[in-house]
C-alpha positions as semicolon CSV with decimal commas, in nm:
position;residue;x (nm);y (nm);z (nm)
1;X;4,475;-2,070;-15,096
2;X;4,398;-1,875;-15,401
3;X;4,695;-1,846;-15,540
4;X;4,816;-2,149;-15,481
5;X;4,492;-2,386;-15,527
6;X;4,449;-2,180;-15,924
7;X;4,746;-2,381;-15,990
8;X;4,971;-2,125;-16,158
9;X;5,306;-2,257;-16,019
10;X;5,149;-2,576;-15,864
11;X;5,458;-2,784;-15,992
12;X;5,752;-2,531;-15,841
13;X;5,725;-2,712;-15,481
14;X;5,817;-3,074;-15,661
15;X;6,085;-2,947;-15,893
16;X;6,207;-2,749;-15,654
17;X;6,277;-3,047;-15,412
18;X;6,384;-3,271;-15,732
19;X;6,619;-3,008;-15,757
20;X;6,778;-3,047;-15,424
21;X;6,833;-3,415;-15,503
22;X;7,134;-3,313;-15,748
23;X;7,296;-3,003;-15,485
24;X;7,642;-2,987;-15,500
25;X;7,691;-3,106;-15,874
26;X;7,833;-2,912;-16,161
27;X;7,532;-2,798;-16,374
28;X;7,626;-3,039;-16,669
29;X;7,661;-3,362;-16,429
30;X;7,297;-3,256;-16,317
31;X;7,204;-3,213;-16,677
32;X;7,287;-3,550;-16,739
33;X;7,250;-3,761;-16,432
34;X;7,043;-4,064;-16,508
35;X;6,648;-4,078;-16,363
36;X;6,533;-4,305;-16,105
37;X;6,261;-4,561;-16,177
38;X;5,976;-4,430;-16,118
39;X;5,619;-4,586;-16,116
40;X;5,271;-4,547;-15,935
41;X;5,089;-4,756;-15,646
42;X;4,887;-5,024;-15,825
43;X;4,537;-5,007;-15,809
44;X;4,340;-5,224;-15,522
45;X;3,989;-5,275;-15,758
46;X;3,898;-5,576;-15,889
47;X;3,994;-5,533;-16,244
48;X;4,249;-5,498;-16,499
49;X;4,263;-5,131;-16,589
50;X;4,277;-5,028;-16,987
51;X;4,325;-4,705;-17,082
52;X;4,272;-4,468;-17,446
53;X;4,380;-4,129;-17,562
54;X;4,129;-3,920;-17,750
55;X;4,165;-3,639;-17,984
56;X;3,870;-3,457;-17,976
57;X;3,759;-3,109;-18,198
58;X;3,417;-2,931;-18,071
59;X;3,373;-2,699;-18,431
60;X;3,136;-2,518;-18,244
61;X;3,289;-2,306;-18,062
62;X;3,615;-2,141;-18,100
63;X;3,912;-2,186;-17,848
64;X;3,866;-1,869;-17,580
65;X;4,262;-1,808;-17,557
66;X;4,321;-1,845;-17,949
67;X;3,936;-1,713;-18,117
68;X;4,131;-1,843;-18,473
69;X;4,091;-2,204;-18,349
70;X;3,864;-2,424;-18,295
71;X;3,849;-2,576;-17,954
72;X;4,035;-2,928;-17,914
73;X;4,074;-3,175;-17,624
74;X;4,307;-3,404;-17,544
75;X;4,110;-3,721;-17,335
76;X;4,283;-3,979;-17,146
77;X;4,070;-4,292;-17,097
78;X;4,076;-4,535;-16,852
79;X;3,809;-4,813;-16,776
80;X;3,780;-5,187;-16,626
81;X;3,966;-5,410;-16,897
82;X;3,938;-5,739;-17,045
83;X;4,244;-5,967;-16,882
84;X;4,470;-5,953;-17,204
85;X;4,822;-5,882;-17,303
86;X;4,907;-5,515;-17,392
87;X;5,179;-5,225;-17,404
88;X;5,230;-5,032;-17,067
89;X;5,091;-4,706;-17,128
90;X;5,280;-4,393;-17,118
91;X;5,268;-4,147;-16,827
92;X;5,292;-3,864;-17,059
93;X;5,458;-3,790;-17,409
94;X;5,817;-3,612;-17,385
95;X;5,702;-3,258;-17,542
96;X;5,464;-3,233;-17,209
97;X;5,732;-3,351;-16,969
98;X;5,991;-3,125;-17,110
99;X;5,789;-2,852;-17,117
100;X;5,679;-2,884;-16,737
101;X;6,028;-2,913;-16,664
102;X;6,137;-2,630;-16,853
103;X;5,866;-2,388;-16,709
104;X;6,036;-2,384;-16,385
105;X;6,392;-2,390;-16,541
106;X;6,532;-2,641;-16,315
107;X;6,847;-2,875;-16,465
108;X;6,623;-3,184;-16,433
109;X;6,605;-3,451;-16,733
110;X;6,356;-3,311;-16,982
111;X;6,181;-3,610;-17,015
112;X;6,141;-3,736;-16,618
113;X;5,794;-3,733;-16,666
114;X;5,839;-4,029;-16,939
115;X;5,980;-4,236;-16,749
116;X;5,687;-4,307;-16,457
117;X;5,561;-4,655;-16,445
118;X;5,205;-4,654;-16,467
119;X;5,016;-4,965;-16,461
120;X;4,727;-4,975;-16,749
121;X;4,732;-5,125;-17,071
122;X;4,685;-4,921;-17,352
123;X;4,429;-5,003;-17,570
124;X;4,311;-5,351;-17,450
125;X;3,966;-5,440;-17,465
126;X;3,716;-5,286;-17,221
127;X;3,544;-5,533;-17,005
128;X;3,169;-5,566;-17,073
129;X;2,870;-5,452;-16,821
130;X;2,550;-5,544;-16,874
131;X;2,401;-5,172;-16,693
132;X;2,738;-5,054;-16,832
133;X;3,029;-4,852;-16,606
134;X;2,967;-4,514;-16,463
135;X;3,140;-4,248;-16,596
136;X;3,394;-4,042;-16,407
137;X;3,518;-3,683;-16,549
138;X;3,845;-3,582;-16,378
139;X;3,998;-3,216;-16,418
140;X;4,376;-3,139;-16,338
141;X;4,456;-2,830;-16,170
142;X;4,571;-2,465;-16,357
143;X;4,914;-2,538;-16,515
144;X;4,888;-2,899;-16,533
145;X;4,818;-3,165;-16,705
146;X;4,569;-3,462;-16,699
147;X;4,888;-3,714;-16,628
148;X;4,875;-3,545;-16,258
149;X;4,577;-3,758;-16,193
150;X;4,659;-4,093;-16,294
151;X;4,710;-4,258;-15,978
152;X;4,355;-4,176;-15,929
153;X;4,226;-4,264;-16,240
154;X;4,367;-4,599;-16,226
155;X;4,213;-4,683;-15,918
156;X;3,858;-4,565;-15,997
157;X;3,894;-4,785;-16,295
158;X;3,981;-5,123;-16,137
159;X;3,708;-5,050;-15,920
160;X;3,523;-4,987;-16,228
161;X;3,454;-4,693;-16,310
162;X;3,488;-4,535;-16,656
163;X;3,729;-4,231;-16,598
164;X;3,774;-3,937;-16,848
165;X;4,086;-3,722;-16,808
166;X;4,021;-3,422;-16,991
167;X;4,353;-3,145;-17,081
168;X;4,246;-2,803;-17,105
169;X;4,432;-2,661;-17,398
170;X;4,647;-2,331;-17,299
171;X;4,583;-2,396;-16,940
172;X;4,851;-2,644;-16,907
173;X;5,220;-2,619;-16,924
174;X;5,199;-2,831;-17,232
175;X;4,938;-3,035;-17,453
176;X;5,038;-3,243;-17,733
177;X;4,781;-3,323;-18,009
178;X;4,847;-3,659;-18,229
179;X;5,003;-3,429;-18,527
180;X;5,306;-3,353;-18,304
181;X;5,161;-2,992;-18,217
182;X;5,177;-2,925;-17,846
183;X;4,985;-2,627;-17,699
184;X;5,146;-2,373;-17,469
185;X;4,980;-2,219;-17,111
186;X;4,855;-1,932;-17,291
187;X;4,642;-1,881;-17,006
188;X;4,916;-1,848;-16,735
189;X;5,045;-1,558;-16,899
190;X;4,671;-1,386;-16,934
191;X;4,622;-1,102;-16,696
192;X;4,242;-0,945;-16,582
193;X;4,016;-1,027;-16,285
194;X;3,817;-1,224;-16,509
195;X;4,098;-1,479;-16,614
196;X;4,044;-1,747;-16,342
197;X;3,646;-1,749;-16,392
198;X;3,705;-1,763;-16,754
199;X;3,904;-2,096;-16,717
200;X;3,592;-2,293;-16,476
201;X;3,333;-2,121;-16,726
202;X;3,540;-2,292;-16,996
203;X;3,591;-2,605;-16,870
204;X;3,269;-2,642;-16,770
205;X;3,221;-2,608;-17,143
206;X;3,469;-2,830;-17,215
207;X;3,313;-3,126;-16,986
208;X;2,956;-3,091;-17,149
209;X;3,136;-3,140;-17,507
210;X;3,326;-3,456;-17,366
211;X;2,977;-3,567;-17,278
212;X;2,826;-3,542;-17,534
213;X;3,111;-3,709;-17,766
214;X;3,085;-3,999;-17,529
215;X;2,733;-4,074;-17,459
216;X;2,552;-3,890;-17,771
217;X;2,367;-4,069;-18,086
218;X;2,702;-4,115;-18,254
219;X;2,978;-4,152;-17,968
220;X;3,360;-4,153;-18,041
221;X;3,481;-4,418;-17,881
222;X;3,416;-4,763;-17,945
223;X;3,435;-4,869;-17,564
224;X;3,145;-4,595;-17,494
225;X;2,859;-4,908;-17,495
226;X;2,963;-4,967;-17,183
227;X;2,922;-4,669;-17,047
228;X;2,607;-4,564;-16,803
229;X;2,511;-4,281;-16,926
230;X;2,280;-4,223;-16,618
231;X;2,542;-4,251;-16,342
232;X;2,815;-3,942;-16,434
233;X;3,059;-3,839;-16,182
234;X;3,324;-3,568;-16,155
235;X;3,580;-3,477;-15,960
236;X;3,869;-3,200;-16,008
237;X;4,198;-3,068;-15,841
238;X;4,235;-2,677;-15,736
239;X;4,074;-2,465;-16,057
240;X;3,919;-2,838;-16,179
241;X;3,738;-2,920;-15,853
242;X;3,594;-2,540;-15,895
243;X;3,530;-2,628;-16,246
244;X;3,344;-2,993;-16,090
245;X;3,110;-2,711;-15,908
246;X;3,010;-2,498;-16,192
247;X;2,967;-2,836;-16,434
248;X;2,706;-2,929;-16,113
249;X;2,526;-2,622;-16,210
250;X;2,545;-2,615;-16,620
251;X;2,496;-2,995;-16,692
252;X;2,207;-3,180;-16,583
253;X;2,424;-3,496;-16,670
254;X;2,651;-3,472;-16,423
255;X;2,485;-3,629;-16,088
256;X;2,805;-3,552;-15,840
257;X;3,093;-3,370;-15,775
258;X;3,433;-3,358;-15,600
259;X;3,630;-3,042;-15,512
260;X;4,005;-3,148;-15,405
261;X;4,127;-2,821;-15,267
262;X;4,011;-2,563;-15,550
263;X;3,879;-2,208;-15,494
264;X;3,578;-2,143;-15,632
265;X;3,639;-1,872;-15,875
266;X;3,273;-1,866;-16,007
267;X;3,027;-1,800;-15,702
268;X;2,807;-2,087;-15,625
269;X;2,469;-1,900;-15,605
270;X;2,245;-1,999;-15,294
271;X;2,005;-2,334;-15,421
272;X;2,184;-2,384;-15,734
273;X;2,431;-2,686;-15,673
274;X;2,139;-2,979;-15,506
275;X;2,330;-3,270;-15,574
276;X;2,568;-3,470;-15,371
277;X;2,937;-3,258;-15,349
278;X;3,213;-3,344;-15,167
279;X;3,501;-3,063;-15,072
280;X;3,818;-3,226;-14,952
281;X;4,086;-2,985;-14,869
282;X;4,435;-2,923;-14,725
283;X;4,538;-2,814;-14,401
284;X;4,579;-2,444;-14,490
285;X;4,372;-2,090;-14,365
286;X;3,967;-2,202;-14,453
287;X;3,895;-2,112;-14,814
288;X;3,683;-1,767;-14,819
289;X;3,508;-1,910;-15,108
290;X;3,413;-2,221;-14,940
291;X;3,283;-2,033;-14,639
292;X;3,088;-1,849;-14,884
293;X;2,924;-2,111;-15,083
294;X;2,849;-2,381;-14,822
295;X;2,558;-2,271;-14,684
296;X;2,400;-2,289;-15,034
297;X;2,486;-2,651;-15,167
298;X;2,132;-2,773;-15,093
299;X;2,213;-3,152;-15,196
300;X;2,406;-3,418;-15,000
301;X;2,795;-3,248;-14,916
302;X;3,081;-3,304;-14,670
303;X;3,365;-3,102;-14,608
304;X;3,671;-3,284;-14,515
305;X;4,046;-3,141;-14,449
306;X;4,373;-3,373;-14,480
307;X;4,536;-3,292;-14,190
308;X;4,962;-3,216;-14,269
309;X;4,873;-3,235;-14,659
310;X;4,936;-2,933;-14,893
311;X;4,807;-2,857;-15,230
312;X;4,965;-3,121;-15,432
313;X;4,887;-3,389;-15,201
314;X;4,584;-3,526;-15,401
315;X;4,790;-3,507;-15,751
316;X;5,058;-3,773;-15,798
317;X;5,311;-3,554;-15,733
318;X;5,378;-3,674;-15,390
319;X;5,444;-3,991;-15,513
320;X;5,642;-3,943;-15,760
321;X;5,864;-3,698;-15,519
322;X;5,916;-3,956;-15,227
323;X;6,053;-4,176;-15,529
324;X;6,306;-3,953;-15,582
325;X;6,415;-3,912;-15,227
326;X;6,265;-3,562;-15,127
327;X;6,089;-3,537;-14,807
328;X;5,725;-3,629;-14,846
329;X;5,623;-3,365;-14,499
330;X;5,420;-3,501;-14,264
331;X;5,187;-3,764;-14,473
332;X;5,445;-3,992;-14,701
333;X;5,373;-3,966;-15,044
334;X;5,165;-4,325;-15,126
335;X;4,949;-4,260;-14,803
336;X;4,823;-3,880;-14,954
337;X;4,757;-4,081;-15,305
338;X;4,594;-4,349;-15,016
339;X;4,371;-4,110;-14,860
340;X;4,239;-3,986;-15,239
341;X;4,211;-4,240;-15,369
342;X;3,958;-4,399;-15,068
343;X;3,758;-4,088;-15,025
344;X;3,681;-4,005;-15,367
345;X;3,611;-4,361;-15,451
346;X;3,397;-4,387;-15,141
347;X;3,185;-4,080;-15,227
348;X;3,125;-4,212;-15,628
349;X;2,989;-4,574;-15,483
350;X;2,774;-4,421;-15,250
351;X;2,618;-4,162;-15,506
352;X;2,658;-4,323;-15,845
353;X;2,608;-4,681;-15,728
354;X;2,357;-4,610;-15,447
355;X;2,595;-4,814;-15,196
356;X;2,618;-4,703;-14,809
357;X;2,945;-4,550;-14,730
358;X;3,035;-4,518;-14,368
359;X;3,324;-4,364;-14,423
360;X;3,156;-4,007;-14,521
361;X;2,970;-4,010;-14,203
362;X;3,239;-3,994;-13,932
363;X;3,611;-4,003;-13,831
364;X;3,777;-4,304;-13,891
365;X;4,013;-4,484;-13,744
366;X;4,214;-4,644;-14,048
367;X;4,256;-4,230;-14,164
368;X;4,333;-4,039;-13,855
369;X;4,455;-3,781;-14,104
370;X;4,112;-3,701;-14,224
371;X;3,912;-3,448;-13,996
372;X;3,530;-3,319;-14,078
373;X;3,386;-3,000;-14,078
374;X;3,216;-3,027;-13,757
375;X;3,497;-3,167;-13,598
376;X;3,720;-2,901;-13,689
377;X;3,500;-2,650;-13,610
């Protein structure tokens, strides 16, 4: 699990199968070969969803893989919306997709990742709440970007939810800031023992800046009257669910947290984590780390594993893969995004809304997939 779950070549399985999708064709034919449509499951929730991009600058405290800089975020957005007419947003901009393509140097369309149907509005009104929304922080995993979570994201937010989808500057294949300037996965190239707990020590960081941006004196976003800032969630894939752990610990704002299949790079000390966690993980050897720490989470926690999932099973990679033909294993690609999408959501409504949640307590029938510590024990 740990060198898969940090991420580091956590999009080779997908290309890899893209890949096989154009076998047998000369190079250039592949090269050029026209994308199928692609798009996401629409969201179940009640409400429109709206979604945002941020650019945000903490002048604080410098960027840990370039000291010379400043650190900067890129945010994604997404909330309950006001019914109203608006542009489709984008899935990602075409300097990130071609990037991620390029990094694995497969003769796939550079801009593939452009071309994914999502279903948010950009920029629409956000839908007023007279407690206001809770807030939702999600983290993509080591190598990736915050478009990996957007099938997610949408459907916390037409269940509504506020959802913040933060990219970790030079810890993703490719970050583009509004000037055109696009930020390179200086951090995959890093070497030490110390590399991996650097990047959940500084996104932990990263989170409590986000927080403060959004539900401070002087907030950045317009939309951020809505937001409750006494009900704050978050939940992160591989390095980001470890990151969702050690934000637990750092930030007394954050009330909850979600580990989807991430090591735990930073130790969680015996005591230290006593609020509501949930570990969801693939069907691969038991994390070490999670052995390790679970006798010490001293709040509310379950430990489920998605039986015949893999690592990129609660991304929208799947998806997006089964779209193109490629053989989804043994859960098809919209069930995996299914399963996350229920469990996750299930766990935020029962600790950020206070609303009773069978479906943490037990097996159930309608996921068969889904088996519980005990059980597998």
């Amino acid at each position: 699990m740990v060198a898969l779950r940090s991420g580091g070549r956590a999009l080779l399985v997908l290309l890899t199968l893209l890949a096989t999708l154009l076998a047998g064709r000369p190079v250039a034919a592949q090269a050029s070969a026209p994308a199928p449509a692609l798009k996401l499951p629409a969201p179940t929730g009640h409400y429109p969803v709206g979604t945002t991009w941020l650019h945000l600058t903490d002048n604080t405290r410098p960027d840990q893989w370039r000291p010379e800089l400043r650190r900067e975020l890129m945010v994604s957005l997404w909330y309950p919306a006001v019914a109203a007419p608006g542009v489709r947003a984008p899935y990602t901009t075409a300097a990130v997709s071609a990037r991620i393509i390029a990094a694995e140097g497969l003769p796939l369309p550079p801009d593939l990742l452009t071309t994914v149907r999502t279903n948010a509005r950009r920029d629409v009104p956000v839908r007023p709440a007279a407690r206001g929304w809770p807030l939702v922080v999600l983290s993509p995993g080591f190598s990736l970007s915050r478009e990996s979570l957007t099938g997610l994201a949408e459907e916390l937010a037409s269940r509504g939810y506020v959802v913040a989808g933060v990219d970790h500057p030079h810890e993703a294949r490719g970050v583009e800031f509004p000037d055109g300037r696009v930020a390179d996965c200086l951090a995959c190239e890093a070497t030490g023992q110390d590399r991996l707990p650097r990047v959940v020590e500084g996104r932990a960081a990263d989170v409590s800046f986000l927080l403060d941006r959004l539900t401070g004196p002087r907030p950045v976003w317009r939309g951020a009257r809505f937001i409750d800032s006494s009900r704050i969630g978050m939940a992160g894939h591989s390095i980001g669910g470890a990151s969702a752990a050690q934000a637990l610990r750092t930030d007394r704002r954050v009330d909850a947290g979600v580990n989807l299949d991430g090591t735990h790079f930073v130790p969680v000390p015996a005591g230290t984590v006593a609020k509501p966690f949930l570990l969801v993980g693939s069907e691969r050897p038991t994390d070490a780390s999670w052995l390790r720490d679970w006798p010490g989470l001293a709040g509310w926690k379950q430990w489920l594993t998605v039986t015949g999932s893999g690592h990129l099973s609660f991304t929208d990679r799947p998806v997006l893969g089964a779209q193109l033909g490629m053989d989804p294993g043994a859960i098809p690609g919209d069930r995996q995004l299914l399963i996350t999408r229920a469990y996750v959501a299930a766990f935020l409504d029962a600790h950020l809304r206070d609303r009773t949640q069978p479906l943490l307590d037990a097996p159930a029938p309608a996921y068969p997939e889904v088996r519980f510590r005990d059980e597998a024990a």
